[in-house]
C-alpha positions as CSV (number, residue, x, y, z in Angstrom):
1,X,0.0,0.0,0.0
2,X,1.5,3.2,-0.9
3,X,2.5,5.7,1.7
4,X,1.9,9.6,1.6
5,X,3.4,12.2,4.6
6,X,1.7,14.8,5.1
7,X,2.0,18.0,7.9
8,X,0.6,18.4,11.3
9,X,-1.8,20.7,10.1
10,X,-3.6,18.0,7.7
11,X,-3.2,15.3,10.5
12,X,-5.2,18.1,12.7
13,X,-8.2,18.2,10.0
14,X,-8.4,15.1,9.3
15,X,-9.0,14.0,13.0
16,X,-11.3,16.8,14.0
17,X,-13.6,15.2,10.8
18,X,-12.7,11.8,11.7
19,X,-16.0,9.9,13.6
20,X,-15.4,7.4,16.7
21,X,-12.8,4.8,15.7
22,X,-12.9,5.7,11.9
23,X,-9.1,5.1,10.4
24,X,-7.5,7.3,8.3
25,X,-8.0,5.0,5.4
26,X,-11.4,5.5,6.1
27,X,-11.6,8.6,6.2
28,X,-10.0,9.1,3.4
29,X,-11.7,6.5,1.0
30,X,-15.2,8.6,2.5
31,X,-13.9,11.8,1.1
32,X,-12.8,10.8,-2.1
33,X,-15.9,8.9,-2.6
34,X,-17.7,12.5,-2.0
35,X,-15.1,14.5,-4.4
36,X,-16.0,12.0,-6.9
37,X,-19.8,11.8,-6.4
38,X,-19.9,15.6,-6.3
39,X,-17.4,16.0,-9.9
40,X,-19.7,13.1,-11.6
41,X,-22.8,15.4,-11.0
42,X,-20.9,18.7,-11.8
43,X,-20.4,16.8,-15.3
44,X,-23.7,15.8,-15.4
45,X,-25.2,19.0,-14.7
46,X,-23.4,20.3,-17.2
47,X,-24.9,18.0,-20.1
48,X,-28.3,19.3,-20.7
């Protein structure tokens, strides 16, 4: 699995949006997931 560094700052946000036990993996899969839902209906809105 690749590995990513990133500052304190980052580490700060992502625990004050991480939820109970959630790992950063988590996390992170749940926000791409969003990023992605969100561009795939920018694209879509954009068709008609």
């Amino acid at each position: 699995m690749p590995q990513i560094q990133v500052s304190e700052k980052t580490v700060q946000r992502l625990d004050r949006l991480r939820e109970d036990d959630e790992t950063y993996d988590e996390l992170v899969t749940e926000l791409l997931n969003i990023y992605r839902a969100s561009e795939m209906t920018m694209f879509r809105s954009g068709d008609g």
